[in-house]
TIDO-269954 format. One line per field, with one value per residue: residue number from 0; x, y, z negated of N, C-alpha, C in turn; residue in one letter. Coordinates in steps of 0.05 Angstrom, whole numbers. Atoms other than C-alpha are relative to their C-alpha. Example, Ala and Ser with C-alpha at 12.3 -4.5 7.8 and 13.67 -1.06 7.14 Angstrom:
<pts>
n	c(0  1) .
n.u	c(18  -16) .
n.v	c(-24  -24) .
n.w	c(0  1) .
ca.u	c(246  273) .
ca.v	c(-90  -21) .
ca.w	c(-156  -143) .
c.u	c(18  -15) .
c.v	c(24  22) .
c.w	c(0  -14) .
res	c(a  s) .
</pts>
This chain:
<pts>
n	c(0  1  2  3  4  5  6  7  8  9  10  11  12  13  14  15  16  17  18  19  20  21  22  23  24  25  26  27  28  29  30  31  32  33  34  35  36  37  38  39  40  41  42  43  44  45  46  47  48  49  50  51  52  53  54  55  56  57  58  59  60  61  62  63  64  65  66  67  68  69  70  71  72  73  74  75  76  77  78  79  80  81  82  83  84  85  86  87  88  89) .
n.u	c(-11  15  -14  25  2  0  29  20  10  19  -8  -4  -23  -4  16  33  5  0  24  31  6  3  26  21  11  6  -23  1  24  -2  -15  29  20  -22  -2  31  4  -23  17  20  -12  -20  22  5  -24  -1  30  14  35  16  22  26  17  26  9  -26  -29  -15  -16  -24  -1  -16  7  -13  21  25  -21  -4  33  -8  -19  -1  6  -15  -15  20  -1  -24  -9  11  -8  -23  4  30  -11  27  26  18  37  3) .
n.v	c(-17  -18  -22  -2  -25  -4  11  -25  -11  -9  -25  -28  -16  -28  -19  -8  -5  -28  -17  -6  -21  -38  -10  8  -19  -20  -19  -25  -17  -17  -22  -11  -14  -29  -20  -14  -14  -16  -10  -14  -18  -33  -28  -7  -9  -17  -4  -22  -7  -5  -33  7  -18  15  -23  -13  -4  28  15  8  32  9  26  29  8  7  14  17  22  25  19  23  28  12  16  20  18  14  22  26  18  6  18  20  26  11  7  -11  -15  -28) .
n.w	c(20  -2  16  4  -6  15  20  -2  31  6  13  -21  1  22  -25  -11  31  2  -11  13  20  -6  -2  22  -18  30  -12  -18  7  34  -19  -22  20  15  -16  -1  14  0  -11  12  17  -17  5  21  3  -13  -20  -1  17  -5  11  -9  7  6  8  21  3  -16  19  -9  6  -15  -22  10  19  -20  -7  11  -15  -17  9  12  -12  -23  18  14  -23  0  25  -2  -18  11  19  2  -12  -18  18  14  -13  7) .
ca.u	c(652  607  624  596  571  588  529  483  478  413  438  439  506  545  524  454  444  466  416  361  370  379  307  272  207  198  262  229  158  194  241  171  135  207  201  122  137  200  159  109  170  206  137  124  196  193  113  68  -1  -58  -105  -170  -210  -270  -313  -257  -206  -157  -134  -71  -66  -5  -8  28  -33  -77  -15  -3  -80  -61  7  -20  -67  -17  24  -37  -45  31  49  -17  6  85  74  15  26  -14  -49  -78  -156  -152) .
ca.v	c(-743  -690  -621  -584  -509  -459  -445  -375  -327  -303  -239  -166  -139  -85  -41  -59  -57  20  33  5  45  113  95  84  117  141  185  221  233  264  306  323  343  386  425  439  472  508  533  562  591  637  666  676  715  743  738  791  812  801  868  868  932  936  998  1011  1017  955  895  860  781  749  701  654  639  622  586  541  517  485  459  421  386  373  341  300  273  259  227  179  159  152  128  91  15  -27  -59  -5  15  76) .
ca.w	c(213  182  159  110  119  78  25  37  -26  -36  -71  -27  -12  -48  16  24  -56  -55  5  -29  -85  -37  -20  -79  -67  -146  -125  -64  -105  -170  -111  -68  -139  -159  -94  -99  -162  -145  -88  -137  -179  -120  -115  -174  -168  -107  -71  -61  -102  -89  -89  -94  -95  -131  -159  -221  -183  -160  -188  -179  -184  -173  -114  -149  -192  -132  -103  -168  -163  -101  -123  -184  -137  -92  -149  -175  -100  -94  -168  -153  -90  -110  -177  -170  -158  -99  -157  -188  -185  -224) .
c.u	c(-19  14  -20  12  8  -23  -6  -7  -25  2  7  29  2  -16  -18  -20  1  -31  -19  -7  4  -30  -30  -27  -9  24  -24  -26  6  16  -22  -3  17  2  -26  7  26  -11  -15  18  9  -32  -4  19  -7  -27  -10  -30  -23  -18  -20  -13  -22  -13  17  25  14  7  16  4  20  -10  8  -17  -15  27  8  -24  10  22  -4  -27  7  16  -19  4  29  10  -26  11  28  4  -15  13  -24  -21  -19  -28  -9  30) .
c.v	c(23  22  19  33  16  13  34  8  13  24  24  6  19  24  -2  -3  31  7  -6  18  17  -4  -10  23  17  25  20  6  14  20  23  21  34  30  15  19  22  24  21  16  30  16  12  24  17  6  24  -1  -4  30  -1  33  3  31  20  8  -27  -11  -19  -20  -7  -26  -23  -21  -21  -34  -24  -18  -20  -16  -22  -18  -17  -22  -16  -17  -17  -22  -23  -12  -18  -17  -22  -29  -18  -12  9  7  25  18) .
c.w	c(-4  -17  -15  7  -29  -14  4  -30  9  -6  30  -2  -11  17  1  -31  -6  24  -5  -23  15  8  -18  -9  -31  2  17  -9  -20  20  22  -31  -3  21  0  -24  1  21  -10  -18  15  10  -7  7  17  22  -11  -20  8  -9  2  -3  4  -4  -23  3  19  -18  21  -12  13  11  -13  -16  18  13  -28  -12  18  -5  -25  12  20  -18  -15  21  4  -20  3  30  -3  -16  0  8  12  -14  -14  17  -9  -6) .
res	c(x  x  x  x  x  x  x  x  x  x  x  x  x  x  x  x  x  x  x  x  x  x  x  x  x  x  x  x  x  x  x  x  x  x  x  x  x  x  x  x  x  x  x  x  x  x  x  x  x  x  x  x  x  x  x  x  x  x  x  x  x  x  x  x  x  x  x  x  x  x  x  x  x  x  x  x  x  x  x  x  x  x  x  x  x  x  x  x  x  x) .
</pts>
């Protein structure tokens, strides 16, 4: 007498269908980028000056300037890595 098995879905569960979408990695590089620049906003808000004194006197550059240099090449590095897909060459 043979019995049969019952038949294997292919399809992800409701449960492991939600946790692939909590790690969908275009999520944690648009959440990385949102913090680099939020970063560069409470500076802006609340960081200090740079001073420089020169022969005229002093000048006063907000840091945040110098500080949002590095954040948009931190967000070039991040959105190509994130976004980027293993196939690309440029």
């Amino acid at each position: 007498m043979a019995t049969a098995s019952a038949p294997v879905s292919d399809t992800p569960s409701e449960s492991r269908g939600r946790r692939a979408r909590f790690v969908v990695p275009e999520m944690w590089t648009s959440l990385a980028i949102g913090v680099i620049w939020l970063v560069v906003l409470v500076d802006a808000l609340f960081g200090p000056d740079i001073v420089v004194s020169n022969a005229s006197g002093f000048t006063r550059l907000p840091s945040a300037i110098i500080l949002a240099l590095f954040a948009w090449l931190a967000t070039r590095v991040v959105a190509k890595q994130g976004f980027g897909h293993p196939g690309d060459a440029d």
